[in-house]
gemmi code that builds the backbone of each chain (N, CA, C; Angstrom):
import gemmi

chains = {
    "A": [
        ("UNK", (-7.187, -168.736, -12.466), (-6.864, -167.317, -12.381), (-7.349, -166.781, -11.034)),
        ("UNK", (-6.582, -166.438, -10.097), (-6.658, -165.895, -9.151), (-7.492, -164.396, -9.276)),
        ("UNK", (-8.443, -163.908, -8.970), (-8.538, -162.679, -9.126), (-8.340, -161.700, -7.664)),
        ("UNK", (-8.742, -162.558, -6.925), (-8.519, -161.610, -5.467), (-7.296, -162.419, -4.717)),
        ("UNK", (-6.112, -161.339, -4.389), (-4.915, -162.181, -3.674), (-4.398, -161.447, -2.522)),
        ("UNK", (-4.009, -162.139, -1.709), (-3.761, -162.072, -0.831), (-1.944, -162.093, -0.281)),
        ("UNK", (-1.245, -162.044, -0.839), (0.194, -162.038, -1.340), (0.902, -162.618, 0.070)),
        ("UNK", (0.852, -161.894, 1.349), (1.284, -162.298, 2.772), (0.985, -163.367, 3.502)),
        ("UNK", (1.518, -164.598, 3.454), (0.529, -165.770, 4.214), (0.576, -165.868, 5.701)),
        ("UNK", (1.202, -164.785, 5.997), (1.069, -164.728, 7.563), (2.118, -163.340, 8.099)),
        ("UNK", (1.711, -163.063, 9.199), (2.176, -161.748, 9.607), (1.737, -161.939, 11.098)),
        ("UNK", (2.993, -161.472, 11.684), (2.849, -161.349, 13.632), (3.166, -159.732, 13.686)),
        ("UNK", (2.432, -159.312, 14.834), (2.326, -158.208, 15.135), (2.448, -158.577, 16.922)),
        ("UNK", (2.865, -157.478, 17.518), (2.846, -157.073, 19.026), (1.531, -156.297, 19.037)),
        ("UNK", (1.049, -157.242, 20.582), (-0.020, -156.767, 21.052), (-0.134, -155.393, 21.080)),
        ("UNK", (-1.574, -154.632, 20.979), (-1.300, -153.704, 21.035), (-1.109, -152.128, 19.976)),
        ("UNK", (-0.349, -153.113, 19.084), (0.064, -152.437, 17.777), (-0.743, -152.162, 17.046)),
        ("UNK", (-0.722, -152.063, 15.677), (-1.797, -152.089, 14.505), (-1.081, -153.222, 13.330)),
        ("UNK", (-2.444, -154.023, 13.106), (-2.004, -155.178, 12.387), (-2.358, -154.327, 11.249)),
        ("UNK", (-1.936, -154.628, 10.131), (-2.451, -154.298, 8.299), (-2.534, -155.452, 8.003)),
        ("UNK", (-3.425, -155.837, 6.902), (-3.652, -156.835, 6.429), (-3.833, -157.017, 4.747)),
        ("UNK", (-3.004, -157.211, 3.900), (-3.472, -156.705, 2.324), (-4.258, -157.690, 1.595)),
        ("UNK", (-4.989, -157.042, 0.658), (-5.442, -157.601, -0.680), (-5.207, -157.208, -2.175)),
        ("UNK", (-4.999, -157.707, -2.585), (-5.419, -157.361, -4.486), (-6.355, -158.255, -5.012)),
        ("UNK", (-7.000, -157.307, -6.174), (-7.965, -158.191, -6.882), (-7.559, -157.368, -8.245)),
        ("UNK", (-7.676, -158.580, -9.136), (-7.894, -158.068, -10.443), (-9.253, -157.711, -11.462)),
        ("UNK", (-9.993, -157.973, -10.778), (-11.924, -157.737, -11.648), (-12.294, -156.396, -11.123)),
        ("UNK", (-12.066, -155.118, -11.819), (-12.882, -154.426, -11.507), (-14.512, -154.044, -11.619)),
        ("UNK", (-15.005, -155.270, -11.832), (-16.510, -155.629, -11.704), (-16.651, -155.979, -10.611)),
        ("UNK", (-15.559, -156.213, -9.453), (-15.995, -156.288, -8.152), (-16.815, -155.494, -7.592)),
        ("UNK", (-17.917, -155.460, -7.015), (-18.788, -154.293, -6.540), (-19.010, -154.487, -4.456)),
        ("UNK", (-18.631, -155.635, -4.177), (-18.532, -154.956, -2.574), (-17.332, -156.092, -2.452)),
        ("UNK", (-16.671, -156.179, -0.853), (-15.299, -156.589, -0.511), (-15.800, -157.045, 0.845)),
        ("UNK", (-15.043, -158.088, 1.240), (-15.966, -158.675, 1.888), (-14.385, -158.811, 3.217)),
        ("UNK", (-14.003, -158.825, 4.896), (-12.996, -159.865, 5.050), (-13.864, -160.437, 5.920)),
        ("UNK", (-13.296, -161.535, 6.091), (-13.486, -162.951, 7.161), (-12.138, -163.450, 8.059)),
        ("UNK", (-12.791, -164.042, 9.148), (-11.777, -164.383, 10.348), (-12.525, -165.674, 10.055)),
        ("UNK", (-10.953, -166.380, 10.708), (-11.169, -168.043, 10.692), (-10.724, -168.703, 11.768)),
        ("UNK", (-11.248, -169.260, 13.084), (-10.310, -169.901, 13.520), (-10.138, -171.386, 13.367)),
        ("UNK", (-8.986, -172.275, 13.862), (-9.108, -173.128, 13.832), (-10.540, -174.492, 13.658)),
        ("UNK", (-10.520, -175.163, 12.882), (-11.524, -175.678, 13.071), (-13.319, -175.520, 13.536)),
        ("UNK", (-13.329, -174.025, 12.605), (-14.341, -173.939, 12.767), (-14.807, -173.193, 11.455)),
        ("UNK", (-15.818, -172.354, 11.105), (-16.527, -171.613, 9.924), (-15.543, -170.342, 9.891)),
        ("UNK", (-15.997, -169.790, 8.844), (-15.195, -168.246, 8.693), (-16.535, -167.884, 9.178)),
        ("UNK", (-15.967, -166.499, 10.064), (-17.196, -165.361, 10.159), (-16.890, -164.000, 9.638)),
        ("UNK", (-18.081, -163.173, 9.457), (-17.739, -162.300, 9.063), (-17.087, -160.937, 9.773)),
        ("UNK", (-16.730, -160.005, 9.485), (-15.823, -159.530, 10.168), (-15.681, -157.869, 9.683)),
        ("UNK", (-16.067, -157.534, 7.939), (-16.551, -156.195, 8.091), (-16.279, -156.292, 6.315)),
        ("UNK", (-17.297, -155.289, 6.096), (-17.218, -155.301, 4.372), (-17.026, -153.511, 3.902)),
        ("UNK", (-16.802, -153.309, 2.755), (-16.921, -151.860, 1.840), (-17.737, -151.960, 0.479)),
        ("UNK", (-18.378, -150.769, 0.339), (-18.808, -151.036, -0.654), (-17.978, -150.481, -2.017)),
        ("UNK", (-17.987, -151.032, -3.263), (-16.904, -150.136, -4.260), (-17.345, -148.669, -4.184)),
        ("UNK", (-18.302, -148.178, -4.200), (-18.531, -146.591, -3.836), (-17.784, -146.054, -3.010)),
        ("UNK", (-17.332, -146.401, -1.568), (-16.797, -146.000, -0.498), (-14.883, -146.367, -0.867)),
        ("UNK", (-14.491, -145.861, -0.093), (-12.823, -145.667, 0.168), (-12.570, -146.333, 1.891)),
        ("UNK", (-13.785, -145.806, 2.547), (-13.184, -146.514, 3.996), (-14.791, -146.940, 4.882)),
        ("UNK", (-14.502, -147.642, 5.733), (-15.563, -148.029, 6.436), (-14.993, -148.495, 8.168)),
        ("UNK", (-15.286, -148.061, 8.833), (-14.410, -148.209, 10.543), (-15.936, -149.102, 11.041)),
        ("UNK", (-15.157, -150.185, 12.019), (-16.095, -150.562, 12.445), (-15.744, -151.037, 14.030)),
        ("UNK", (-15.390, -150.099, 14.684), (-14.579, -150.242, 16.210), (-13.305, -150.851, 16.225)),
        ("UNK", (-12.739, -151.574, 16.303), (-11.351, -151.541, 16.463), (-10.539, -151.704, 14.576)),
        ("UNK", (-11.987, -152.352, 14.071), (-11.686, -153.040, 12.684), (-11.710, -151.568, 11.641)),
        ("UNK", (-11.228, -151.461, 10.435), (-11.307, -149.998, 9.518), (-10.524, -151.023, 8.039)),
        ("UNK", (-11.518, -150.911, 7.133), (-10.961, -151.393, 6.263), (-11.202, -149.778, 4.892)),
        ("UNK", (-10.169, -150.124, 4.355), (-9.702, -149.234, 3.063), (-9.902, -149.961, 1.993)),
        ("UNK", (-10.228, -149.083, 1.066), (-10.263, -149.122, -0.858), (-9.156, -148.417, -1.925)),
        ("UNK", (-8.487, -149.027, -2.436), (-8.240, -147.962, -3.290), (-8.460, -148.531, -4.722)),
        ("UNK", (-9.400, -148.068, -4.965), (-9.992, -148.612, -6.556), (-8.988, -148.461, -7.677)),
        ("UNK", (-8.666, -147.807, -7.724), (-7.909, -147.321, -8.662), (-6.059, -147.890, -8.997)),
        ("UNK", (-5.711, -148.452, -7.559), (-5.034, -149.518, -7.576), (-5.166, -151.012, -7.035)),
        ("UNK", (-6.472, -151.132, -7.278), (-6.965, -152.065, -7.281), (-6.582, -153.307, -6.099)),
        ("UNK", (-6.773, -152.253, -4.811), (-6.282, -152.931, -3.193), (-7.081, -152.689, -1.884)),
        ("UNK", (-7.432, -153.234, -1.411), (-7.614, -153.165, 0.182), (-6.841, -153.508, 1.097)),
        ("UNK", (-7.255, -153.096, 2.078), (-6.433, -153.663, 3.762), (-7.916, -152.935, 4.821)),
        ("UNK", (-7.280, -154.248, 5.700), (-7.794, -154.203, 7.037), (-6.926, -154.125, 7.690)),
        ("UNK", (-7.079, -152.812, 9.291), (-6.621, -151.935, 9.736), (-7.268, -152.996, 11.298)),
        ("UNK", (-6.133, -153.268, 12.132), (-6.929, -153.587, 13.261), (-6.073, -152.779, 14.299)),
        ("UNK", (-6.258, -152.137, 15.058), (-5.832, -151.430, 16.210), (-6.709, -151.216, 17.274)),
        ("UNK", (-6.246, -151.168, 18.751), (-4.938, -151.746, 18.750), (-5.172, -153.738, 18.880)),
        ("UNK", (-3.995, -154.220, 18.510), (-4.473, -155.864, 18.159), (-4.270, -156.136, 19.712)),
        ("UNK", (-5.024, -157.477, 19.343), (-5.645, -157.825, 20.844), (-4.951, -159.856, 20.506)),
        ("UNK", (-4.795, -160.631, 21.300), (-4.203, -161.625, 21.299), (-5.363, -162.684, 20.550)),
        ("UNK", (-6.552, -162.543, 21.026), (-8.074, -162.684, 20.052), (-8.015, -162.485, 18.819)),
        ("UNK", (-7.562, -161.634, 18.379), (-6.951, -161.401, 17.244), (-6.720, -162.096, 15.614)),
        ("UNK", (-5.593, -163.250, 17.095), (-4.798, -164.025, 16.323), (-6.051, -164.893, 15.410)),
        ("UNK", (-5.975, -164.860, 13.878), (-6.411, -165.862, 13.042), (-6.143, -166.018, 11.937)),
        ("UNK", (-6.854, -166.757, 10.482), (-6.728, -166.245, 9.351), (-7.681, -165.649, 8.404)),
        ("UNK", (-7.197, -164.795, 8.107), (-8.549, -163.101, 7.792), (-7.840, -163.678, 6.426)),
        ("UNK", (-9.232, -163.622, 5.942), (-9.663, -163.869, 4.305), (-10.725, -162.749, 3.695)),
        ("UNK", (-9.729, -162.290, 2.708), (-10.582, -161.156, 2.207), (-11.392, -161.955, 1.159)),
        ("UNK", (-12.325, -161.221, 0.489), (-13.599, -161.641, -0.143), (-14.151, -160.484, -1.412)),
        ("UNK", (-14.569, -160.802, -2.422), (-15.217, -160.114, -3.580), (-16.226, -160.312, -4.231)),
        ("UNK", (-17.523, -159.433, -4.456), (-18.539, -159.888, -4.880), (-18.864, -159.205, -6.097)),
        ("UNK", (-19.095, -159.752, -7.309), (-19.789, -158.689, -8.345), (-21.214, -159.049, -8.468)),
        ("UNK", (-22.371, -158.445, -8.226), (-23.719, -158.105, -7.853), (-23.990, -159.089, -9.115)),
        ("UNK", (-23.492, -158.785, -10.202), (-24.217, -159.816, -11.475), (-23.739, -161.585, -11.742)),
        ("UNK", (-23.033, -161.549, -11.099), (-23.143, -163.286, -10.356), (-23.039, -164.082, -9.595)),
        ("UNK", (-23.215, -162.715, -8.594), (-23.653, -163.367, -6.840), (-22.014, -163.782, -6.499)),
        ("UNK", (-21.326, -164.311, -7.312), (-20.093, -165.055, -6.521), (-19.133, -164.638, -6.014)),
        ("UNK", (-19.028, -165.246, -4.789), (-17.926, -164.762, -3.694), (-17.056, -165.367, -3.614)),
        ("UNK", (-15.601, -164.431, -4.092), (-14.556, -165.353, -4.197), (-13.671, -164.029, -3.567)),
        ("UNK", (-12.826, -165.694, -2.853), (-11.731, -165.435, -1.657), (-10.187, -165.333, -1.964)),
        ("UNK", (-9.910, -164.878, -1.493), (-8.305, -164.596, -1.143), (-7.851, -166.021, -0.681)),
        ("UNK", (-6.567, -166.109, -0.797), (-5.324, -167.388, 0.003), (-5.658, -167.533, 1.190)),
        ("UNK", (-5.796, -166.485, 2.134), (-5.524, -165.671, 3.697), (-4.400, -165.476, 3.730)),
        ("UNK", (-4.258, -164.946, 5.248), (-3.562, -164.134, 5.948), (-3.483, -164.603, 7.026)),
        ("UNK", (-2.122, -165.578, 7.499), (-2.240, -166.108, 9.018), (-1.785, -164.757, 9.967)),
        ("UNK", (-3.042, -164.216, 10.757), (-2.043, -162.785, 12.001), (-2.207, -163.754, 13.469)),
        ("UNK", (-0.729, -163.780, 13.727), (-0.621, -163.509, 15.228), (-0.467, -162.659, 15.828)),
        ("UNK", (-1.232, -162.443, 16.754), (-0.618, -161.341, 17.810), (0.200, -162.341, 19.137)),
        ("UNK", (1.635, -161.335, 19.234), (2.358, -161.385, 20.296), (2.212, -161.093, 21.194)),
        ("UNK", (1.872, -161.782, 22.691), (1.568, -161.002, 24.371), (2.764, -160.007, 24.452)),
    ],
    "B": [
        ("UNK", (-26.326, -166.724, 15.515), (-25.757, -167.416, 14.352), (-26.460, -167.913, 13.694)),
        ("UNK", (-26.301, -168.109, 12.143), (-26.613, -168.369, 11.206), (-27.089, -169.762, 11.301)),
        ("UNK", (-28.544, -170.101, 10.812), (-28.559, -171.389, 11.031), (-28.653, -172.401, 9.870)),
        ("UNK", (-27.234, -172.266, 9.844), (-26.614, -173.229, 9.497), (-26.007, -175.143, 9.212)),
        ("UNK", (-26.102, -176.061, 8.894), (-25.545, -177.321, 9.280), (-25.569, -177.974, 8.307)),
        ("UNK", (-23.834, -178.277, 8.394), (-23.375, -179.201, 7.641), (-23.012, -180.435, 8.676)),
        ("UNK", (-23.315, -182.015, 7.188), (-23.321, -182.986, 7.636), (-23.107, -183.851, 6.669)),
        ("UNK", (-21.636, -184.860, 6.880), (-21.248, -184.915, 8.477), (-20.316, -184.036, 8.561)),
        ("UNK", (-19.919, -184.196, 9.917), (-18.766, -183.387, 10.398), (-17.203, -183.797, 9.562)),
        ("UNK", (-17.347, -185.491, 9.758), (-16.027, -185.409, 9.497), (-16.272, -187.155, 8.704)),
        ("UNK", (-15.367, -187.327, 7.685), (-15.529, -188.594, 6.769), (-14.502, -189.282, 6.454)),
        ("UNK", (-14.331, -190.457, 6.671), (-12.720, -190.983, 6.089), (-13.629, -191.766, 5.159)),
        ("UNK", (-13.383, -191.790, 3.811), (-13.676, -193.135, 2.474), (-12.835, -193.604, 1.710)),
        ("UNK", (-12.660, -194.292, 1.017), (-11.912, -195.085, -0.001), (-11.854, -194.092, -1.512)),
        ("UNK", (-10.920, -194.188, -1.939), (-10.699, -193.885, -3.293), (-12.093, -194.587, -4.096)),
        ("UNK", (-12.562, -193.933, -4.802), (-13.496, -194.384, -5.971), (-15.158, -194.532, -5.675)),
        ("UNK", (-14.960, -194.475, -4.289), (-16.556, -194.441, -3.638), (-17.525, -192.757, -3.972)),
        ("UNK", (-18.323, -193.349, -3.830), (-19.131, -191.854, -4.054), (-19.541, -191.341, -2.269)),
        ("UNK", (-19.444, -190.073, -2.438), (-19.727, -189.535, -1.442), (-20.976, -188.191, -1.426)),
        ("UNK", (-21.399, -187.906, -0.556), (-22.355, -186.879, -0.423), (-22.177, -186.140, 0.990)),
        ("UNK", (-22.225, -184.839, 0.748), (-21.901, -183.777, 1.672), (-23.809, -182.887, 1.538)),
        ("UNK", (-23.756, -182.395, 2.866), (-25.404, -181.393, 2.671), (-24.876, -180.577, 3.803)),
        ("UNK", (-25.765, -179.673, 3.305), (-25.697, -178.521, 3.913), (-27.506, -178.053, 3.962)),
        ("UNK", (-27.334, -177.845, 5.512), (-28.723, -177.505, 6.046), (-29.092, -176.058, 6.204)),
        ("UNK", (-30.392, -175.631, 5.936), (-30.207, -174.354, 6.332), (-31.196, -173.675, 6.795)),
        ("UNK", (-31.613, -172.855, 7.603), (-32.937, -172.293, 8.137), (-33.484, -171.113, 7.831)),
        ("UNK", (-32.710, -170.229, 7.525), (-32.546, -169.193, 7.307), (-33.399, -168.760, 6.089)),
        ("UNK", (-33.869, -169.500, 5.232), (-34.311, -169.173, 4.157), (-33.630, -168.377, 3.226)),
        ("UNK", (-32.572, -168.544, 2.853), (-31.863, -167.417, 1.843), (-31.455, -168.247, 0.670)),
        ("UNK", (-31.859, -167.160, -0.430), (-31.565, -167.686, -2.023), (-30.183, -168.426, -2.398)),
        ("UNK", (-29.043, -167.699, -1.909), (-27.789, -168.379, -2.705), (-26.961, -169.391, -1.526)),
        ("UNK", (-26.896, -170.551, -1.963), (-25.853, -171.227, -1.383), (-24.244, -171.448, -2.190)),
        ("UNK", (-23.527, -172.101, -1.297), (-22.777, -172.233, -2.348), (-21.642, -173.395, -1.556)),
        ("UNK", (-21.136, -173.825, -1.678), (-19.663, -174.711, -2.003), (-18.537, -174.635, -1.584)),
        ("UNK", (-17.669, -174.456, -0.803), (-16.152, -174.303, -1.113), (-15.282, -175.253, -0.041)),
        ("UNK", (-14.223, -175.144, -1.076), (-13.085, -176.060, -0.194), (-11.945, -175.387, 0.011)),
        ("UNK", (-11.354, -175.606, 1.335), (-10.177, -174.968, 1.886), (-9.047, -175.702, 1.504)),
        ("UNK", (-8.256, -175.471, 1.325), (-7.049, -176.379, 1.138), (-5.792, -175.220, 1.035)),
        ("UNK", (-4.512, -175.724, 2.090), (-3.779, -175.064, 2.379), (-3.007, -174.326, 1.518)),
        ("UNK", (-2.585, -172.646, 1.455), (-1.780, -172.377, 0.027), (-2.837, -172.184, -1.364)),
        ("UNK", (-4.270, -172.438, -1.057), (-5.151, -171.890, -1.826), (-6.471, -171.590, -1.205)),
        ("UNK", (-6.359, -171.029, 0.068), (-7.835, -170.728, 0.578), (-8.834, -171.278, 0.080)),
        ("UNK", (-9.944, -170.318, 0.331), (-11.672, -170.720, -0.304), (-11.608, -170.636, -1.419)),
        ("UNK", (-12.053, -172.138, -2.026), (-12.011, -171.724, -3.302), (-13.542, -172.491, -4.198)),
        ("UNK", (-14.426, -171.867, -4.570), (-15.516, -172.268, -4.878), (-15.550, -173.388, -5.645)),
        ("UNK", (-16.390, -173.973, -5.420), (-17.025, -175.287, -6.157), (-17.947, -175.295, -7.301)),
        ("UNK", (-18.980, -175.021, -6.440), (-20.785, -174.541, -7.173), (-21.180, -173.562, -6.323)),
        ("UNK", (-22.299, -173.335, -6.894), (-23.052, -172.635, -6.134), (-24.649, -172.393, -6.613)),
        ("UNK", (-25.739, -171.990, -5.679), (-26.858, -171.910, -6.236), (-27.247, -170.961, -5.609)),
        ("UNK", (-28.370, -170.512, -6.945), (-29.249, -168.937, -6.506), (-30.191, -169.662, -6.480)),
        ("UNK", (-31.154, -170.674, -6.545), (-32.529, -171.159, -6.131), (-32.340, -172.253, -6.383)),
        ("UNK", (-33.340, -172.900, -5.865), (-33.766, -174.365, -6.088), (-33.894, -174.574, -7.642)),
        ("UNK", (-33.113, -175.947, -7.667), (-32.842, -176.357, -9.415), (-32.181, -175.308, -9.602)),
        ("UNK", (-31.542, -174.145, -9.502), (-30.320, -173.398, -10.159), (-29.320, -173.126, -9.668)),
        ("UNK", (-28.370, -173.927, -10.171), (-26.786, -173.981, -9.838), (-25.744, -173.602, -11.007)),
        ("UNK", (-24.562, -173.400, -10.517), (-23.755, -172.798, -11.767), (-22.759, -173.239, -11.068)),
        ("UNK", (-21.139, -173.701, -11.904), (-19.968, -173.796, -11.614), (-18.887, -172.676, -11.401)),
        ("UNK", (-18.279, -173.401, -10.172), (-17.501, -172.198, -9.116), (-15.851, -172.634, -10.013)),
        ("UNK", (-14.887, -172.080, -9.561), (-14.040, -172.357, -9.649), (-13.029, -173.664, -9.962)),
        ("UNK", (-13.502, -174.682, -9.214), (-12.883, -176.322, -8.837), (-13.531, -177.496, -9.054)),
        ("UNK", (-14.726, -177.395, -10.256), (-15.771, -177.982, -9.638), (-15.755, -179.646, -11.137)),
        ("UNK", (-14.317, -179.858, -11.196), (-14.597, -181.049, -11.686), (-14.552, -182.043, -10.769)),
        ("UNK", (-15.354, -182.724, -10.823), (-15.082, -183.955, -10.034), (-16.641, -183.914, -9.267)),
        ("UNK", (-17.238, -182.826, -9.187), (-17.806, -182.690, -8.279), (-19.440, -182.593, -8.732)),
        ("UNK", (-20.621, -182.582, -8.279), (-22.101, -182.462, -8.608), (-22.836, -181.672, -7.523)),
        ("UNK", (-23.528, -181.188, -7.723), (-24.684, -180.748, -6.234), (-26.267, -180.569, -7.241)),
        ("UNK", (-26.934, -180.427, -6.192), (-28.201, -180.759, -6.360), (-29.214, -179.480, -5.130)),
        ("UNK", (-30.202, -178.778, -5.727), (-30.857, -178.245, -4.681), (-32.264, -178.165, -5.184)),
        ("UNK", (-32.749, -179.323, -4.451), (-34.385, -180.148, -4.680), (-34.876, -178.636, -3.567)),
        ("UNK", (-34.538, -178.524, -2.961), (-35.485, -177.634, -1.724), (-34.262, -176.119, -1.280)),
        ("UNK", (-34.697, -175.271, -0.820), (-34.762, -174.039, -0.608), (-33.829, -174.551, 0.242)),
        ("UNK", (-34.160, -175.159, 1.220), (-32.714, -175.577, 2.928), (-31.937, -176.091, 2.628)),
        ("UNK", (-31.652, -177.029, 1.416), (-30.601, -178.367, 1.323), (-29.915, -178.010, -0.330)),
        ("UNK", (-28.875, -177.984, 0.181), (-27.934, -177.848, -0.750), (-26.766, -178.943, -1.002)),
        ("UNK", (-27.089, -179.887, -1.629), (-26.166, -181.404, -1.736), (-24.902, -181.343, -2.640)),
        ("UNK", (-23.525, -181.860, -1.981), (-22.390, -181.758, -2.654), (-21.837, -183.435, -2.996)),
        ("UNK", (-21.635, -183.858, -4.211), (-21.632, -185.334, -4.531), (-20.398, -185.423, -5.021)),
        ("UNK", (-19.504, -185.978, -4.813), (-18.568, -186.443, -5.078), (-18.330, -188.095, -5.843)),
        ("UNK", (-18.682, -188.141, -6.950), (-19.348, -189.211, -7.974), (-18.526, -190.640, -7.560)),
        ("UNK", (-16.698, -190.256, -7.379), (-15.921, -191.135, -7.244), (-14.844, -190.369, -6.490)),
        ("UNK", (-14.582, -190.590, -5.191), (-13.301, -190.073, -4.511), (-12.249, -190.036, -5.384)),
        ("UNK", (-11.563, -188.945, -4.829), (-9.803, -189.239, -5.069), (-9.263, -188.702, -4.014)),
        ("UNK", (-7.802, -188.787, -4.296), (-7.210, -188.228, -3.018), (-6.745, -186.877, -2.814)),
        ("UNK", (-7.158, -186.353, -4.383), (-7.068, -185.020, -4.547), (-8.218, -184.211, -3.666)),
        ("UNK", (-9.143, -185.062, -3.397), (-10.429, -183.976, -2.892), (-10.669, -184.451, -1.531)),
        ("UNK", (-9.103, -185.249, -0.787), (-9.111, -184.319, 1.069), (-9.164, -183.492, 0.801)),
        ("UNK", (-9.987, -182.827, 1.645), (-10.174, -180.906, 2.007), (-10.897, -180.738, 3.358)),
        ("UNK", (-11.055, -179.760, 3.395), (-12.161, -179.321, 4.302), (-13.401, -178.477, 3.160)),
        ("UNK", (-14.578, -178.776, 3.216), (-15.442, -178.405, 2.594), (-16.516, -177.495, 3.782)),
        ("UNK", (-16.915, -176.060, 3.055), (-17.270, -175.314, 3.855), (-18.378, -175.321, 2.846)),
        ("UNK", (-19.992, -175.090, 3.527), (-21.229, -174.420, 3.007), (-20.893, -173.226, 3.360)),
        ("UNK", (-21.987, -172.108, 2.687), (-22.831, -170.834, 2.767), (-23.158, -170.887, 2.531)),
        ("UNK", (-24.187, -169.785, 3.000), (-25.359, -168.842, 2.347), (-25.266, -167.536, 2.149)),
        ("UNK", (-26.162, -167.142, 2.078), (-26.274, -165.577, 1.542), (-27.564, -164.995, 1.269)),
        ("UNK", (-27.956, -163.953, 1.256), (-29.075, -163.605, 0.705), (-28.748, -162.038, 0.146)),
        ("UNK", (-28.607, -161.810, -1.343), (-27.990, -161.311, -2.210), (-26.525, -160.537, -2.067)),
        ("UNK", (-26.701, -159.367, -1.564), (-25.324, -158.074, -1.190), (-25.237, -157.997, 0.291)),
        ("UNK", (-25.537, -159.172, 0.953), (-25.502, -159.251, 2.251), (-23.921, -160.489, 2.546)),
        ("UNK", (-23.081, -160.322, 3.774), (-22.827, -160.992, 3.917), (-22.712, -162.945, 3.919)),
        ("UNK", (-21.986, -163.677, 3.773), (-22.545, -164.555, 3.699), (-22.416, -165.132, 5.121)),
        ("UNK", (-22.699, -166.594, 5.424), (-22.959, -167.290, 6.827), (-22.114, -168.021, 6.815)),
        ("UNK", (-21.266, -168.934, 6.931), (-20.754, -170.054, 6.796), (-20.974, -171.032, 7.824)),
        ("UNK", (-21.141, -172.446, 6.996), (-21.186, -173.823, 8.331), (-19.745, -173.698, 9.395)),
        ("UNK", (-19.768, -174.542, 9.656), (-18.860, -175.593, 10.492), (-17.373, -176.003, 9.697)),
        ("UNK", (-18.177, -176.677, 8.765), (-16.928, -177.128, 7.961), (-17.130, -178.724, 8.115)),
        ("UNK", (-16.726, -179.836, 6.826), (-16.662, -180.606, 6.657), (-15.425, -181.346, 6.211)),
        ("UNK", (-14.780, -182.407, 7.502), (-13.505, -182.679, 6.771), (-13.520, -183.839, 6.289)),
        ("UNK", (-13.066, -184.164, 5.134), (-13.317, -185.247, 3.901), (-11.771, -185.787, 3.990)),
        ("UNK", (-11.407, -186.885, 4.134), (-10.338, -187.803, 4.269), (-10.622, -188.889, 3.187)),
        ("UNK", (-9.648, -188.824, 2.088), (-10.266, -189.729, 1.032), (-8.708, -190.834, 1.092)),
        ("UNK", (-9.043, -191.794, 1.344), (-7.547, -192.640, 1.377), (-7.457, -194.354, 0.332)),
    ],
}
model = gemmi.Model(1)
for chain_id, residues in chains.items():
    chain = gemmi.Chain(chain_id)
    for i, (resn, *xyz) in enumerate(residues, 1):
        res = gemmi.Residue()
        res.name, res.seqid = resn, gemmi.SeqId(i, " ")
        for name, pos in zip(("N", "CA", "C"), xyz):
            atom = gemmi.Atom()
            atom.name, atom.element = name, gemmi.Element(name[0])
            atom.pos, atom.b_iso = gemmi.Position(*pos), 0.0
            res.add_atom(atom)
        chain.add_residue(res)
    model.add_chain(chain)
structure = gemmi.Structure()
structure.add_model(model)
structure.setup_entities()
């Protein structure tokens, strides 16, 4: 059972633009949201979180959204930069069993 | 960065052999955990542990064992290969509502 999904397995955007990036989860015992960037052959890092209390959180070019109530996020990147390009994996934590579970990803390119 | 290390980097074995994956860590933080990438299903947990001697099952985790004798080392055993469990195998950590860290990544070639 999938609970956090990621539906888009990849999305190109022009430099410049604003990438979106979606999630769904089905556990509303999720209590914070986590995304991650991946590149090739290497670790995911982290990349910016919300807490379920909050609706939005900006973190310089990065701004990720909540909407609890339909049970979705997105990450907001503007304007995208060619650096960019990776695969952003969103993330879910419920406080009462520590476990962090991931999304499919999201392959974004950005276009020069 | 997180100090982190997984080892080895990278493994080719035989069907039916046992294998062992570790994950190093410096950082001192309570939860580790497990996961394997595999294309068309992202991260998808294994095990995971909140302390030494306490582990619990993640998502994927037949086939699979770990062990955490010490606070830094978090061991992933693979009893008998198959060819189902090429992946790339990623550690973390964590230390509770904090982000987690992730290794390197471990790629497992089981043939």
């Amino acid at each position: 059972d999938q609970q956090v999904k990621q539906n888009s397995p990849s999305l190109s955007v022009q430099e410049g633009r604003i990438s979106i990036l979606n999630c769904d989860y089905t556990n509303s015992m999720f209590d914070y949201f986590l995304w991650y960037k991946k590149y090739p052959a290497e670790g995911p890092t982290f990349l910016i979180s919300i807490s379920s209390i909050k609706d939005k959180n900006e973190d310089g070019r990065f701004t990720v959204f909540l909407n609890k109530s339909a049970k979705h996020l997105s990450l907001h990147i503007v304007p995208s930069q060619p650096g960019d390009s990776a695969v952003y994996f969103c993330a879910a934590i419920h406080f009462g069993n520590e476990k962090l579970t991931f999304g499919t990803g999201t392959r974004l390119t950005i276009i020069p | 960065d997180a100090g982190i290390t997984q080892s080895p980097r990278h493994k080719v074995t035989e069907t039916g052999t046992p294998v062992t994956l570790r994950c190093h860590q410096t950082e001192n933080h309570r939860y580790m955990y497990w996961y394997r990438q595999d294309p068309g299903h992202g991260l998808r947990l294994i095990h995971y542990s909140y302390g030494v001697k306490d582990t619990d099952k993640g998502e994927v985790s037949d086939g699979y064992s770990v062990s955490r004798s010490k606070t830094e080392d978090f061991l992933l055993t693979l009893e008998s290969a198959t060819s189902s469990q090429t992946s790339v195998y990623f550690c973390a950590i964590s230390e509770t509502d904090t982000e987690a860290f992730f290794g390197q990544g471990t790629r497992l070639t089981v043939v």
